[in-house]
N, C-alpha and C positions, 0 to 999 in steps of 0.2 A: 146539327148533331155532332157531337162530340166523338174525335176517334181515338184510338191506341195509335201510340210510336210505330207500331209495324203499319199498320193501317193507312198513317198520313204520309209514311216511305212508300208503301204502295198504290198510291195515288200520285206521289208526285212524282215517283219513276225509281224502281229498285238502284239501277246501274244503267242510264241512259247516255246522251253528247254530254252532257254536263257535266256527270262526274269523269267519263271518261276522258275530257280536256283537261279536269284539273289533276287524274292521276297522270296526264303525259307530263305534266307539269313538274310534278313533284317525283318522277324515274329520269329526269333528266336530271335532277338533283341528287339523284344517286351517284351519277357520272363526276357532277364537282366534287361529290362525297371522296369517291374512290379516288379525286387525282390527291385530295388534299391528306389522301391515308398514304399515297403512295410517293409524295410527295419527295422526300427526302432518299429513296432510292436511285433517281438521276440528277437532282441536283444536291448529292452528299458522294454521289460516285468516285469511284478511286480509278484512276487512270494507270496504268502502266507507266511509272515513272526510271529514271536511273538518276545516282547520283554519283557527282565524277571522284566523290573519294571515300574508304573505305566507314568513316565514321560520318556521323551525320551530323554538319555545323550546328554549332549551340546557339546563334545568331540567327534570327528568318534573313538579314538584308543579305549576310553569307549564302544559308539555303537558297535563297533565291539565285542567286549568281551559282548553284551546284546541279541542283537541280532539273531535272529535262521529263516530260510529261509526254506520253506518246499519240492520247488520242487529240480528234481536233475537237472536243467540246470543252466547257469548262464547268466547273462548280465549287460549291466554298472548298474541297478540299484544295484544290490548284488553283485557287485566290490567296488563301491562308493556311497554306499549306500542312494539313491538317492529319498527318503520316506518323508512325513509331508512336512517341507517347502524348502525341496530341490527335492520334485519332478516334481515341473514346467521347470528343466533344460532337462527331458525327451521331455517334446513339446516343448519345443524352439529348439530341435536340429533338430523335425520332420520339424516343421515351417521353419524354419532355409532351409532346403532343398528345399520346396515350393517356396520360397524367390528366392532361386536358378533357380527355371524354371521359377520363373515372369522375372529375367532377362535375361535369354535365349530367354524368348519369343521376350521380348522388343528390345534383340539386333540381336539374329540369325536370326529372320522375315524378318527386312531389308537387310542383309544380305545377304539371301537364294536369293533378285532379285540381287544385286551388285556383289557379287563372284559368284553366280552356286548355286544347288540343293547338288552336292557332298561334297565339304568341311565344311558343317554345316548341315549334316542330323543326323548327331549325338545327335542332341535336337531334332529329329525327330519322328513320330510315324506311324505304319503301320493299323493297326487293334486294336478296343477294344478287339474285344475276343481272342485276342491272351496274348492279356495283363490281361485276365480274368484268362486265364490256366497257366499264370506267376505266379498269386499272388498264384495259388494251388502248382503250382514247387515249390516255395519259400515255403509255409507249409511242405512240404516234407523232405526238405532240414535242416529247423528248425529240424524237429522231429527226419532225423539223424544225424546230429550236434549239440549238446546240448553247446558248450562252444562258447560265444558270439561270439570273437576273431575270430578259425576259422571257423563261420560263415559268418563275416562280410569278411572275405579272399576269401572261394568259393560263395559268392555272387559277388564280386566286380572283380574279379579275370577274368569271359569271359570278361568284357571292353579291354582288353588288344586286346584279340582277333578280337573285333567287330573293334576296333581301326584300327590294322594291315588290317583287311580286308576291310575299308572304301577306302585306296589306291588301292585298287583292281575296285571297281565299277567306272564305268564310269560315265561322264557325262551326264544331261539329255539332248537331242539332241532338244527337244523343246526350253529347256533355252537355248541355243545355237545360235540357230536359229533367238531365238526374239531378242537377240545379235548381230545379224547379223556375227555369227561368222559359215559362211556354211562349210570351208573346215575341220573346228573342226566336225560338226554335222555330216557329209559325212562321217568320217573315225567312230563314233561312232556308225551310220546305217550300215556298213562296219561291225564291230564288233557281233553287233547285229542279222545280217545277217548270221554271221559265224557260232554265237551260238547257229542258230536254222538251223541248219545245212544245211544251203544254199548254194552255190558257190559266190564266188565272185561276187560281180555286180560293174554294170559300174553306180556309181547313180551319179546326178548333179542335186542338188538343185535348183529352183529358186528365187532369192535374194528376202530377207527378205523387204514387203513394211515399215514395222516397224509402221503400222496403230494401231495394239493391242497396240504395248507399248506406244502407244502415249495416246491410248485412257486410260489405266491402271493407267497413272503415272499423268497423269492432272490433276484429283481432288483430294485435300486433304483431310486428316483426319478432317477438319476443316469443311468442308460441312458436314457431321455425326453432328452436333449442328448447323448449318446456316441455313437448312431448317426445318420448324416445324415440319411437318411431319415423317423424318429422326431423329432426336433429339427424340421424344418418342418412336420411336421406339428402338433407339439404347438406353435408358435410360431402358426400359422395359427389352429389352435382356439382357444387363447388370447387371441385379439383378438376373434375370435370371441364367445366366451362373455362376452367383456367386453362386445362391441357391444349382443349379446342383452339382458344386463343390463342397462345404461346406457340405451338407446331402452324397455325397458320397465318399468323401475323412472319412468323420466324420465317419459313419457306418463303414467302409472300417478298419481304424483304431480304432475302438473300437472294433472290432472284438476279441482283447487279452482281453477286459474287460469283457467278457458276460462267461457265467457261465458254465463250461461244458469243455472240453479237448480242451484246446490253440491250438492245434495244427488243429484239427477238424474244430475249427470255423474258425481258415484263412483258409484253406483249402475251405470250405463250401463259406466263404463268396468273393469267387471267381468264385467258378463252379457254383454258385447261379447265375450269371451273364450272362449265355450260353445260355439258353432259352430267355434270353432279348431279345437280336437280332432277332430270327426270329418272335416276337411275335412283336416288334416295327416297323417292315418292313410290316411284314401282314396287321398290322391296319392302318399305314399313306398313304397305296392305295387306301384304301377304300371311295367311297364318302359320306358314311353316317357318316364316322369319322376323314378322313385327317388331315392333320399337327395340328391343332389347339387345336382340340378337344383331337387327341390321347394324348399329349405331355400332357395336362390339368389333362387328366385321372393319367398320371404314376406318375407324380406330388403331384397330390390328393391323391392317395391312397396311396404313399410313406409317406407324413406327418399322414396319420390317423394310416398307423402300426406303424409309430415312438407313436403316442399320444395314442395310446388304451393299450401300455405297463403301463401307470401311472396307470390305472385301471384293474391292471389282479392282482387277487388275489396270492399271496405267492403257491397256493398248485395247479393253473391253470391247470398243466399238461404239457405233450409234447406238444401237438396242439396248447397249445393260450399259451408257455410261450415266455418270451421275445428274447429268441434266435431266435425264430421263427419270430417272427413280423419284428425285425430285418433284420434278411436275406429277408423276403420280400420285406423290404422299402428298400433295397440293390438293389434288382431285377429292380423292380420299379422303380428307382430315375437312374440305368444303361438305360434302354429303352429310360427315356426320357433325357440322357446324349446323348445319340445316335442319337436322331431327331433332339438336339436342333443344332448342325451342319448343317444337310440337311435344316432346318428350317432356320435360320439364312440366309443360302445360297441364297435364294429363296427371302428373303424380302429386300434384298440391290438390289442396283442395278449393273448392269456387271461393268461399271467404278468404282463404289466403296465398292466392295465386297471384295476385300482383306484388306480395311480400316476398315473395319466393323466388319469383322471377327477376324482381330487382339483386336481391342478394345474390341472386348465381353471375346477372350480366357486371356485377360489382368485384365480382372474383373474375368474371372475363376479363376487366379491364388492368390489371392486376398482370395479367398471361401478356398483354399488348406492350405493360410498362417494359418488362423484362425482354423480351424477344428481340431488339434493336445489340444488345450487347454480344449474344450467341455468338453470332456469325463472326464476329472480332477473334473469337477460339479458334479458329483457324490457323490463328499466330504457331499455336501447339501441334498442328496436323489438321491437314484438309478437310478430315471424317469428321473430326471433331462434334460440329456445330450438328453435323445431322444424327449421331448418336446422342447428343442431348434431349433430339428433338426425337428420337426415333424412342427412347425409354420414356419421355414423356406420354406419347399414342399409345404404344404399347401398357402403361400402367394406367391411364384412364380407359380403356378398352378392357379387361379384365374388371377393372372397378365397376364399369356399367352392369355385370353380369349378378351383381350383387341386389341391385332394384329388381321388382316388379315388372313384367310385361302388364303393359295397358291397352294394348291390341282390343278391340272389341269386347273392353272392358267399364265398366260404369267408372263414370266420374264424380269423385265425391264430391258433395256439397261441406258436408262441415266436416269439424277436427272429430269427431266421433265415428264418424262414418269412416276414416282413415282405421283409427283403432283398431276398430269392431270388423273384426272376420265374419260372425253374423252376419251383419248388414252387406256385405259384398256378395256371401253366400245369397240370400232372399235377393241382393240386385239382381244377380246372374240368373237367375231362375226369372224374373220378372220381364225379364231383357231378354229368355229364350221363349218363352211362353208370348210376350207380343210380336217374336220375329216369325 
């Protein structure tokens, strides 16, 4: 007998050992993720240096002989001495990286439908907080490695690993499927089955109608600007997801700037990250606060501890100094990185929700390029860099208040159903009448 996709998953085991091995697999690959994002904030670090005269030699063999570096670690800037107006080559290398996942996005997204989920998960990601308790790994790893080199060695060094083990994972049996490719998805449910230690089964798929991917691949990217309504919105999330990016790559990375033991504040400005999560989940159930509202709030209050650092007096204290606000507009600006996903999801509709969502994480990556130079504003005054970052939260925060709440609201299937205020009305009634 012939079964349904859900059918031959619930037989060979929803979420059993099996998959469960292979996500431990791929959340430790969040860890490499995170040292390799974070990469360049300990080994691009600036040391406390002096130099023994008033101008700074035009010569490096000079600088070098002037020169004097206070902490005992090293990195390319106190290799190549990379200070005054050669220190913008530190964030253009971070940049530079960012630049690298804009075009991963742009090319492994299409990709991920044309070849499989397997041979391009490599630009993939599992869990923020896994990538939270990366960037504290990577602080650790700094603290006992002090020399750039092998650092940047045992950072980069599990790719190898994760590499070789990508030939290990199988296929997803759903991309398969939509494929229409059943006797591949058959042996991979086969597999699957094994792993969570079932017997043998006799599964036989029932041919793929290929209805979804017809519905999926129809509208273009082009309808996201054709209809009005789609167009402000996707213009709205797009600043959006920039702001998101840009305040928390920016925090993220100036974490080696703020005052107080390097090693601690990456450390901190990671496991600051852990209580996001369940505090972002609790409040976008809620009806008195749902998507709109909460995303508005982490927003908000992420730009006001960036902005209330310009006004904390020099002798503040531990409580109100700028480490502190920091790591809060860290917390803050993670929460509502987290909704704007769920968020995002909810306001496109089923046919062009992968179109929608590429275009926003495309303007993310946009917010990652820029965020590596901020912190250089410093040069101008200390505040600087976190009033940039503090007007940016703050003006995506108000901007959010301009979408729809989607709170226990229907989700459209097509571009009509967007439109049409009818159709939402008749949902809402359909959706109170079967609860």
């Amino acid at each position: 007998m012939a079964l349904g996709l859900e059918e031959a998953f619930g037989a060979a085991g929803e979420f059993g050992g099996g998959q469960r091995r292979l996500t431990a697999c791929l959340v430790l690959l969040q860890i490499y993720v995170a040292c390799q994002s974070m990469l360049i904030v300990l080994v691009g670090a600036v040391p406390d240096y002096h130099i023994d005269q008033e101008e700074i030699p035009a010569s490096r063999a000079e600088l070098a002989k002037r020169i004097h570096f206070a902490d005992n670690f090293t990195s390319i800037v106190t290799e190549w001495y990379l200070i005054e107006q050669e220190a913008y080559k530190v964030s253009l290398a971070s940049s530079l990286f960012f630049a690298g996942l804009l075009i991963g996005n742009i090319t492994f997204g299409p990709l991920s439908d044309k070849l499989g989920r397997k041979p391009v998960y490599i630009s993939g990601s599992l869990t923020n907080l896994t990538f939270a308790v990366g960037i504290a790994v990577y602080a650790l790893l700094g603290y006992c490695v002090r020399e750039w080199r092998y650092l940047a060695l045992v950072s980069n060094t599990p790719g190898i690993f994760f590499l070789l083990l990508s030939f290990m994972l199988p296929e997803s049996p759903r991309w398969l499927y939509s494929q229409g490719k059943m006797a591949e998805a058959e042996d991979v449910l086969q597999y699957i089955a094994l792993g969570n230690g079932k017997e043998r089964l006799n599964l036989k798929l029932k041919p793929s109608t290929g209805a979804l991917r017809k519905d999926e691949s129809a509208p273009g990217i082009l309808n996201l600007v054709k209809h009005p309504v789609l167009r402000w919105r996707t213009i709205i999330l797009m600043y959006i997801w920039y702001a998101c990016s840009f305040v928390y790559y920016g925090l993220t990375l100036n974490a080696g700037e703020l005052r107080g033991n390097l090693y601690l504040n990456v450390a901190l400005s990671g496991l600051v990250e852990v209580p996001a999560f369940p505090l972002c989940m609790f409040f976008i159930e809620k009806s008195w606060s749902g998507r709109r509202k909460t995303m508005t709030c982490f927003l908000v209050f992420a730009g006001l501890a960036c902005i209330f650092t310009m006004v904390l007096p020099a002798n503040a204290g531990l409580l109100l100094s700028p480490t502190l606000l920091a790591l809060c507009g860290k917390m803050m600006v993670s929460a509502a990185f987290n909704i704007v996903y769920i968020y995002t999801s909810e306001l496109y509709p089923t046919v062009l929700r992968n179109a929608g969502l590429g275009v926003c994480s495309m303007s993310c990556r946009f917010g990652g390029i820029l965020a590596p130079f901020v912190p250089s504003m410093k040069s101008l005054s200390p505040s600087v860099p976190f009033v940039v970052f503090g007007i940016s939260g703050l003006s995506a925060g108000f901007l959010t208040l301009l979408l729809p709440e989607t709170l226990n609201k229907p989700i459209a299937e097509s571009i009509e159903d967007v439109q049409s205020p009818k159709y939402q009305v008749l949902k809402n009634e359909e959706a109170e009448q079967t609860g």
